[in-house]
N, C-alpha and C positions, 0 to 999 in steps of 0.2 A: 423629481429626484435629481438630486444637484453632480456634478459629476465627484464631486469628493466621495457622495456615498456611493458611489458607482464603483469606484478606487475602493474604499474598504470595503465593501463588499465580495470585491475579486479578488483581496489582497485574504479574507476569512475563507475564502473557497479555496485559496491556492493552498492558504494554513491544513485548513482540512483534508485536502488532497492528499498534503505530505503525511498525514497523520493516520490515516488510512492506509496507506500502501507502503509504509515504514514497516511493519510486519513482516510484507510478503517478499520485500527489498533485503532485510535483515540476514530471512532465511535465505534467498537463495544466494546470496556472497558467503552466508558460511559454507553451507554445503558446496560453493563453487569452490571457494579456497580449499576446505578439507579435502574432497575428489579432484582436485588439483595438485595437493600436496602428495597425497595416496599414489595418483597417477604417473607424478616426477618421483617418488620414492622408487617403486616397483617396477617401473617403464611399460608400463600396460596403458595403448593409449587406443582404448575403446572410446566412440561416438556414443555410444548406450549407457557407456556406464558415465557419463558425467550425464545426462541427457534425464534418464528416467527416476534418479535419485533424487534430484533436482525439482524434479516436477511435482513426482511423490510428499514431498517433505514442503513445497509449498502448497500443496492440497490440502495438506495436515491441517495447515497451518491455518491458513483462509477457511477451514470449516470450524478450528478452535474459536477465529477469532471472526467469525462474521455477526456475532452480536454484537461486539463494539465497534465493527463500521457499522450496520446498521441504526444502532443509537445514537452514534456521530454526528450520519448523515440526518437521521430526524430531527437533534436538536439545531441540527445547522437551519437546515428548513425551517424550522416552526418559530427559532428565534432570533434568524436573521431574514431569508429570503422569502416568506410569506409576508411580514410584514411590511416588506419593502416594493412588496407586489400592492399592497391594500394601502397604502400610504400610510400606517401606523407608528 
C-alpha cells in the first residue's frame, strides 16, 4: 500500500467522521444557543437546565439517526478499508 492511498484513506475516514457526528454537533449548538438565549432573556442561570436539555435532545437524536451512521460506517468499511486490507 503506497502512502498516497494511506492519505486517502485517512483523508475518507476523517470525511466520514465529519459526517457522522454533524448530527449530534448540529443539535447540541442549537439547543446550546436556544438555553442560552432563554437563560440571558430570563437571568435564570441554572447548571441543570443547560445541562440535561442538551443531553436529552442529543439522545433523541443519536437514536433517530443511528441507522445512517451505521450504514456510513459499513459502506466505508466494505468499500474502502476492507479492500485496502486484502489488497483489492
Amino acid at each position: 500500500m503506497t502512502e498516497a492511498a494511506i492519505f486517502d484513506v485517512l483523508r475518507q475516514a476523517l470525511w466520514v467522521a465529519v459526517l457522522i457526528s454533524a448530527p449530534l454537533l448540529l443539535v447540541a449548538l442549537v439547543a446550546g444557543v436556544t438555553i442560552g438565549l432563554f437563560q440571558a432573556l430570563t437571568g435564570v442561570q441554572e447548571m441543570t437546565l443547560t445541562f440535561v436539555p442538551k443531553v436529552g435532545a442529543m439522545m433523541a437524536v443519536f437514536w433517530v439517526s443511528m441507522s445512517f451512521m451505521t450504514a456510513t460506517l459499513v459502506t466505508f468499511f466494505t468499500g474502502t478499508v476492507l479492500p485496502a486490507i486484502t489488497g483489492g
